[in-house]
ZADO-1210 file (C-alpha; in nm, 4 decimals, padded with zeros to 6 digits):
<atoms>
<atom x="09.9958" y="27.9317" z="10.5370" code="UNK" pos="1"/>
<atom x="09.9547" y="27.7468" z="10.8468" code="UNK" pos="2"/>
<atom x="09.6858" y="27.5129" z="10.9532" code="UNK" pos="3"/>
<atom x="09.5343" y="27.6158" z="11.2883" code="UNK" pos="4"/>
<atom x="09.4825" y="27.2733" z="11.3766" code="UNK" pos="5"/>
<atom x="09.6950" y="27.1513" z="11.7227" code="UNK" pos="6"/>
<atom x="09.9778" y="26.9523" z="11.6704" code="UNK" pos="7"/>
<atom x="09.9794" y="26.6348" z="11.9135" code="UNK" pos="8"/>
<atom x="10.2384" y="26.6604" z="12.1288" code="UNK" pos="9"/>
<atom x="10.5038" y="26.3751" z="12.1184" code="UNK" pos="10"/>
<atom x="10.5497" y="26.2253" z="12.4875" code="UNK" pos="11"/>
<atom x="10.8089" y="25.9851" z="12.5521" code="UNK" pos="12"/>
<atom x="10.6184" y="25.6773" z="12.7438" code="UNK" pos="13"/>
<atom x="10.8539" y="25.4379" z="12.9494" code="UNK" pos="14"/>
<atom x="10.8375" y="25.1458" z="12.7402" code="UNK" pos="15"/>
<atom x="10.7226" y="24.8368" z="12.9546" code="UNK" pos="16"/>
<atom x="11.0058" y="24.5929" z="13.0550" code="UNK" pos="17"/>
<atom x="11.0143" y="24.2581" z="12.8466" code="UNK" pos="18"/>
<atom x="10.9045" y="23.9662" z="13.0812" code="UNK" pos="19"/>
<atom x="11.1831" y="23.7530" z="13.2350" code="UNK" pos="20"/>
<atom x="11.1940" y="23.4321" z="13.0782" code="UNK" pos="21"/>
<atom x="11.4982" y="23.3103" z="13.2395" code="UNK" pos="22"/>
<atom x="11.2801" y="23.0424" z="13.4669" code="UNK" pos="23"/>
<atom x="11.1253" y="22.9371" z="13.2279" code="UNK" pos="24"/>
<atom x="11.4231" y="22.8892" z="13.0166" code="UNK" pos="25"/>
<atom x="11.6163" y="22.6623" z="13.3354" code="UNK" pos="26"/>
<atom x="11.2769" y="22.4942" z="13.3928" code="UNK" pos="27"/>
<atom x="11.2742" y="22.3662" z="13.0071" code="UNK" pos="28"/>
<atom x="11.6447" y="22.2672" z="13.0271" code="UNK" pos="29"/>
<atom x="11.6234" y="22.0765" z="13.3098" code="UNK" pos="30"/>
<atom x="11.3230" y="21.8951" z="13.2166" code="UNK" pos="31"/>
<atom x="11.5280" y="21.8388" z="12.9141" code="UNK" pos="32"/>
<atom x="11.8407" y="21.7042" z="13.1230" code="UNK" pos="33"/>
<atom x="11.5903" y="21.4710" z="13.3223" code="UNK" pos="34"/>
<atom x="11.3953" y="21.3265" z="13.0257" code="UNK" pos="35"/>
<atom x="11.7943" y="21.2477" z="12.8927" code="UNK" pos="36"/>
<atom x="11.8799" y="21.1078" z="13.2486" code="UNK" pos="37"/>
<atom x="11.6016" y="20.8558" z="13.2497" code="UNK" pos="38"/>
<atom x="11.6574" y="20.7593" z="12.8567" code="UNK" pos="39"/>
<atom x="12.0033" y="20.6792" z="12.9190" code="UNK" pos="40"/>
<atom x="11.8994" y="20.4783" z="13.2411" code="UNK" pos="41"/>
<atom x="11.6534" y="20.2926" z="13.0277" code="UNK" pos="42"/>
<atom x="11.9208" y="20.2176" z="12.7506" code="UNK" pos="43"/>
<atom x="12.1918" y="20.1219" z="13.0314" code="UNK" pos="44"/>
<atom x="11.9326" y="19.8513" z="13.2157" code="UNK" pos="45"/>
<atom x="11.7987" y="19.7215" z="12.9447" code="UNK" pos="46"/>
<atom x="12.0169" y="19.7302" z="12.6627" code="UNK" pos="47"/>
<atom x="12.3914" y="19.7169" z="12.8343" code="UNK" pos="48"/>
<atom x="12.2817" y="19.4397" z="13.0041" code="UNK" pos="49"/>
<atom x="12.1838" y="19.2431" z="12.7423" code="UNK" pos="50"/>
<atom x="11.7624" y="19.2514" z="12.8356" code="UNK" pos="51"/>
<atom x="11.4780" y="19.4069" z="12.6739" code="UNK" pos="52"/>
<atom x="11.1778" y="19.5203" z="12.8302" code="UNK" pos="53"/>
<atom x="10.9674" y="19.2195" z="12.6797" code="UNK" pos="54"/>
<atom x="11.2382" y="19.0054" z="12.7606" code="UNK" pos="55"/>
<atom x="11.1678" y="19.0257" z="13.1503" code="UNK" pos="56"/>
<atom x="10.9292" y="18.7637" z="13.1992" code="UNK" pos="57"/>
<atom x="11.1316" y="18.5027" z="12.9390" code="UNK" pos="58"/>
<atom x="11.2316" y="18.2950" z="13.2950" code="UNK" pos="59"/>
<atom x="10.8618" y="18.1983" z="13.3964" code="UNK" pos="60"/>
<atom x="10.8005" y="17.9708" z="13.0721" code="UNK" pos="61"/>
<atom x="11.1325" y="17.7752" z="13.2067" code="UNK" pos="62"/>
<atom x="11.0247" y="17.7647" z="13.5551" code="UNK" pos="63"/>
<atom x="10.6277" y="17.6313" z="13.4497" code="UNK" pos="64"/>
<atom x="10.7896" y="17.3405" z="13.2263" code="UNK" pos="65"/>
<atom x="11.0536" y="17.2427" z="13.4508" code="UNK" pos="66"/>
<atom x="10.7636" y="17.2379" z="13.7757" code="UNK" pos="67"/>
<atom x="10.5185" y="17.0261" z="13.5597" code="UNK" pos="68"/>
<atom x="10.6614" y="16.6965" z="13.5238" code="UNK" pos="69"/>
<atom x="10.7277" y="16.7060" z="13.8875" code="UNK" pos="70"/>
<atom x="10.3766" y="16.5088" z="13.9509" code="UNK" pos="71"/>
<atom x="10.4941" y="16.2384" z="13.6892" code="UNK" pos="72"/>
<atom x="10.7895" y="16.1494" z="13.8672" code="UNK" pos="73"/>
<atom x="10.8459" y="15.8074" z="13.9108" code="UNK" pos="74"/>
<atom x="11.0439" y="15.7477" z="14.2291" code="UNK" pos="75"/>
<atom x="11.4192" y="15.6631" z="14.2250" code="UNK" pos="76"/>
<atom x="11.5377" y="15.3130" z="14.1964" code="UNK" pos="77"/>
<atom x="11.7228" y="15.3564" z="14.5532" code="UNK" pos="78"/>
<atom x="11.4331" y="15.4426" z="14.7449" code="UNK" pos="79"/>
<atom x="11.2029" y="15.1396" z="14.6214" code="UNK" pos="80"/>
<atom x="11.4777" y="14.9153" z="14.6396" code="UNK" pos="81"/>
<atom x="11.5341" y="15.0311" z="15.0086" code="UNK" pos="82"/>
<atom x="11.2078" y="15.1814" z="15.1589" code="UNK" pos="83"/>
<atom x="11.3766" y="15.1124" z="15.5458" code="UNK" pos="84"/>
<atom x="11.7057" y="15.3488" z="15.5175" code="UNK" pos="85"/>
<atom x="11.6462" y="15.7065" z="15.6527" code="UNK" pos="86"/>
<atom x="11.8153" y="15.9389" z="15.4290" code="UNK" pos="87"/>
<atom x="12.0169" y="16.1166" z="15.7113" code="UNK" pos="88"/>
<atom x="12.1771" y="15.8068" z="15.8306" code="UNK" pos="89"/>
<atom x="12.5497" y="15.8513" z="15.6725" code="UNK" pos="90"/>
<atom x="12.6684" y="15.4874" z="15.4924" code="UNK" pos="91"/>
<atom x="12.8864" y="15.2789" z="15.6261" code="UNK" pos="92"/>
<atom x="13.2191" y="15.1789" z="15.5493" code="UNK" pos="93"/>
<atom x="13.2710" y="14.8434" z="15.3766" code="UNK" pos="94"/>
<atom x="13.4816" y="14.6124" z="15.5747" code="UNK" pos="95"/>
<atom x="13.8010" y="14.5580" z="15.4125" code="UNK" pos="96"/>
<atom x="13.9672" y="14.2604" z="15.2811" code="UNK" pos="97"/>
<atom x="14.2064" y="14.1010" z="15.4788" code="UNK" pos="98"/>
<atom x="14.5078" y="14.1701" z="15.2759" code="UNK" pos="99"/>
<atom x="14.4484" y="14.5233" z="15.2786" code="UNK" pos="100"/>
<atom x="14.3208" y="14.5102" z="15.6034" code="UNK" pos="101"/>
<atom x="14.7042" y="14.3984" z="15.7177" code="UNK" pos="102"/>
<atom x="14.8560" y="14.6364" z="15.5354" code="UNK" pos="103"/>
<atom x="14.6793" y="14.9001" z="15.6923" code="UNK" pos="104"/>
<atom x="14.7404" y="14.7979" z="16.0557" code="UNK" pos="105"/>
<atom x="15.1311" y="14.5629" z="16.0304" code="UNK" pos="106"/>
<atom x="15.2892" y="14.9305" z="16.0725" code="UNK" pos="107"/>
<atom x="15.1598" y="14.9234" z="16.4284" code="UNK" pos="108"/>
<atom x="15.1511" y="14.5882" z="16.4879" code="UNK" pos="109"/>
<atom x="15.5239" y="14.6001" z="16.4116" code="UNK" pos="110"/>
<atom x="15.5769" y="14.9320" z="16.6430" code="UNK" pos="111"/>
<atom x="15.4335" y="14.7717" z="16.9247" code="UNK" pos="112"/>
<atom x="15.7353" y="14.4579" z="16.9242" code="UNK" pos="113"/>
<atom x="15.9867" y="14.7270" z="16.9061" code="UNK" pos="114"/>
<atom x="15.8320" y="14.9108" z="17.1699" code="UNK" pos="115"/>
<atom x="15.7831" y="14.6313" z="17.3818" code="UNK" pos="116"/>
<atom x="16.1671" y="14.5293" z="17.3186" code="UNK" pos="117"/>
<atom x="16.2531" y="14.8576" z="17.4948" code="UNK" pos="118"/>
<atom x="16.0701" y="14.8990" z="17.7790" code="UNK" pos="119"/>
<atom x="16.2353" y="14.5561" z="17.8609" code="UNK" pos="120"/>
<atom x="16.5505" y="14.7783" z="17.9497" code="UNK" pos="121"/>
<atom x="16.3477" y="15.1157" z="18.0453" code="UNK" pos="122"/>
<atom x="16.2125" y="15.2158" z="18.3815" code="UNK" pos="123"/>
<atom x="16.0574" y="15.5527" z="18.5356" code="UNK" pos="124"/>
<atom x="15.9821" y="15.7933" z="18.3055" code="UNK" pos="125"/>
<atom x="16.1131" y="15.6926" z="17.9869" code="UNK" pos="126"/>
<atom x="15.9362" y="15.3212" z="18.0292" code="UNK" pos="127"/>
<atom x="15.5793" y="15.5528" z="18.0525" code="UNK" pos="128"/>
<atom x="15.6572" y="15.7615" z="17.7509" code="UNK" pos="129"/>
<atom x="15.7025" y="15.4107" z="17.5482" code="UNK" pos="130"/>
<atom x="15.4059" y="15.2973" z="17.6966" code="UNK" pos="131"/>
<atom x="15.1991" y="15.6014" z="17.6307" code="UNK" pos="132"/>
<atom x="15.3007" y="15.5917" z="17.2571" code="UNK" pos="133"/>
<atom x="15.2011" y="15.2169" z="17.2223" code="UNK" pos="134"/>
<atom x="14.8376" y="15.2981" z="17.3988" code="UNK" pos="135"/>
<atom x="14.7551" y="15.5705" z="17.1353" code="UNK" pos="136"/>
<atom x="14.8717" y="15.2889" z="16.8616" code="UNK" pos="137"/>
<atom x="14.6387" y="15.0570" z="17.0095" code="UNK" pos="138"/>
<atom x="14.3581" y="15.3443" z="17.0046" code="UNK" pos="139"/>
<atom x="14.3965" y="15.3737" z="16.6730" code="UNK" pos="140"/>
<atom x="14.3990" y="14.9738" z="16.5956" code="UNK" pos="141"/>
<atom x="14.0682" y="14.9669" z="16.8150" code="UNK" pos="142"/>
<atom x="13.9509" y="15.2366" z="16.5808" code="UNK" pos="143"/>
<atom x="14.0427" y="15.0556" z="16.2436" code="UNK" pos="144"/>
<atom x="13.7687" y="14.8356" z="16.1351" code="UNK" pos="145"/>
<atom x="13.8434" y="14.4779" z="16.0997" code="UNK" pos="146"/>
<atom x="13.7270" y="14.2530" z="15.7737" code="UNK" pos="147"/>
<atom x="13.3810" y="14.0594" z="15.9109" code="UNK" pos="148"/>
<atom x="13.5211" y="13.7325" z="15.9633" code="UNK" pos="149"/>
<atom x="13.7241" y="13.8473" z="16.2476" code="UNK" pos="150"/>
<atom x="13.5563" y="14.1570" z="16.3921" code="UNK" pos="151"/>
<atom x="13.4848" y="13.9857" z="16.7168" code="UNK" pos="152"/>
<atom x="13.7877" y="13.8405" z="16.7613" code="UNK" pos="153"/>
<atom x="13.9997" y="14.1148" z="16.6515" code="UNK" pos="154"/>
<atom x="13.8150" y="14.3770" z="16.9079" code="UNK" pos="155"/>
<atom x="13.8532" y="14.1214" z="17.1679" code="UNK" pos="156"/>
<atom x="14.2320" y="14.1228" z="17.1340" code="UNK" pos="157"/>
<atom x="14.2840" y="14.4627" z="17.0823" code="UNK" pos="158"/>
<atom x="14.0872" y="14.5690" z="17.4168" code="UNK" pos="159"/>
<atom x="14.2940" y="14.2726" z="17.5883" code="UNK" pos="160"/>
<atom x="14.7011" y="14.4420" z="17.4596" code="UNK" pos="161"/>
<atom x="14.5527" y="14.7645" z="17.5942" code="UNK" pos="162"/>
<atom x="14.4591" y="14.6129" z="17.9297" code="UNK" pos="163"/>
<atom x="14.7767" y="14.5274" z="17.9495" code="UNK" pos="164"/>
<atom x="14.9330" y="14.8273" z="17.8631" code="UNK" pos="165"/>
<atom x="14.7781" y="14.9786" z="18.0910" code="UNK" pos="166"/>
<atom x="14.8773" y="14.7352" z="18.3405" code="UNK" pos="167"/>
<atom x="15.2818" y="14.8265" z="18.2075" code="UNK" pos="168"/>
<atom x="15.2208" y="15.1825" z="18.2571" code="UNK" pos="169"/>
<atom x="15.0763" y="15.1439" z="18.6133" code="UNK" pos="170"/>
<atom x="15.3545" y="14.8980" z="18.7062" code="UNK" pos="171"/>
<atom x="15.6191" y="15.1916" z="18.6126" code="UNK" pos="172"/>
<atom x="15.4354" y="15.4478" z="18.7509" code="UNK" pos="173"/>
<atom x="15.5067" y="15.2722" z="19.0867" code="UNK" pos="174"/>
<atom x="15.8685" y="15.2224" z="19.0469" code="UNK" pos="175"/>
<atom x="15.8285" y="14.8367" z="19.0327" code="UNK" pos="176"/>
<atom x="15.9386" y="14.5973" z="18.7552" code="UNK" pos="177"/>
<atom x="15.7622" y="14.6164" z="18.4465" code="UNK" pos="178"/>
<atom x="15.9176" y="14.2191" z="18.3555" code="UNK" pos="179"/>
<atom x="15.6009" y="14.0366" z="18.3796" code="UNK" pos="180"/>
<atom x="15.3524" y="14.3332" z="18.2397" code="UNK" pos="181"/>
<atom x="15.5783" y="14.3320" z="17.9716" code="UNK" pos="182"/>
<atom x="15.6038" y="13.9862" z="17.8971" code="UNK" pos="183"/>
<atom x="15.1811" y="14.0028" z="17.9437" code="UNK" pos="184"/>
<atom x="15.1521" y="14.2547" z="17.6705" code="UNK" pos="185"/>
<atom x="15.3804" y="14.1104" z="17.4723" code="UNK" pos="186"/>
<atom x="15.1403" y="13.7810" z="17.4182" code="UNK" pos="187"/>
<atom x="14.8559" y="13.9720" z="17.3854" code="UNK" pos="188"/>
<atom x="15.0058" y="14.1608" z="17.0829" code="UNK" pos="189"/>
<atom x="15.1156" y="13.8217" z="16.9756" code="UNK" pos="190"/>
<atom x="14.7558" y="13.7396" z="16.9358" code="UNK" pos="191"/>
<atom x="14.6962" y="14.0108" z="16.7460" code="UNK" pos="192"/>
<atom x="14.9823" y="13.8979" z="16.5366" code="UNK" pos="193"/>
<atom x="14.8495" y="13.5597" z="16.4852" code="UNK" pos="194"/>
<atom x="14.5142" y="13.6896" z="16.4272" code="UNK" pos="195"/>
<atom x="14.5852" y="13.8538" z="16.0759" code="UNK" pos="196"/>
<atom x="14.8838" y="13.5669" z="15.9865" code="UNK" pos="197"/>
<atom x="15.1339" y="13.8952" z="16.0711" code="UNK" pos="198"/>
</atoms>
């Protein structure tokens, strides 16, 4: 027997689409990728290189103990012992003793003879190329100092062989000849010679 009651009637309804969670999905993995970005940074800066993040300020301890005994300096031995030298005024040289002092100027001392040997035989040209070489000796004797006992003296001679080098040079620029210059130079060096017992 059949009931009379209606039979509901089966309807296929769409079924409603599942929500996209693909952005979501990226946005968590890339937050993900970031937080593991800035770790790795962290570890790299502070443990690769040897620091930790407390150890950061470890320098200004150093600094403070190193600045505080700067008021409690007691001043140098050198600047109470000489309160009149200026600190940018370069020292000078010690005069030498007159051994060394010799040694360090008989090479030309010795250069100038010779050279004064030849020009007795030279003329023109080849007498001013001598004499140029024997000026630039004597600029360098003028330029070597002297031990203190004989400073004055030695000066005095060396400006008097280059006065007459000079004179030499000017007498064979002119064609003339250079016989007496020479023989004028050749005392003056002789003083020179006498002057350090050369």
């Amino acid at each position: 027997m059949m009931s009379n009651d209606p039979q509901p009637e089966l309807r296929w309804a769409p079924i409603p689409p599942k929500p996209k969670n693909r952005a979501r999905i990226w946005v968590i993995i890339g937050s993900v990728i970031l937080a593991l970005v800035i770790v790795a940074g962290l570890l790299w800066f502070f443990v690769l290189r040897g620091e930790t993040p407390g150890g950061a300020p470890s320098p200004s301890p150093s600094s403070s103990e190193t600045a505080s005994p700067s008021p409690s300096d007691e001043p140098t031995p050198g600047a109470s012992e000489n309160p009149t030298e200026e600190p940018g005024t370069p020292p000078v040289a010690p005069a030498p003793e007159l051994d060394a002092f010799v040694t360090q100027v008989q090479p030309r001392v010795d250069d100038g003879v010779r050279g004064l040997d030849m020009l007795a035989q030279l003329s023109g040209q080849d007498a001013i190329g001598v004499v140029d070489q024997l000026q630039q000796d004597a600029q360098r004797l003028a330029e070597t100092t002297p031990p203190t006992s004989i400073t004055d003296s030695w000066f005095t001679a060396v400006s008097e062989y280059s006065t007459a080098l000079t004179e030499v040079r000017s007498t064979a620029e002119n064609g003339e000849s250079t016989s007496d210059s020479v023989t004028t130079a050749r005392e003056r060096l002789q003083a020179l010679r006498d002057l350090v017992g050369i």
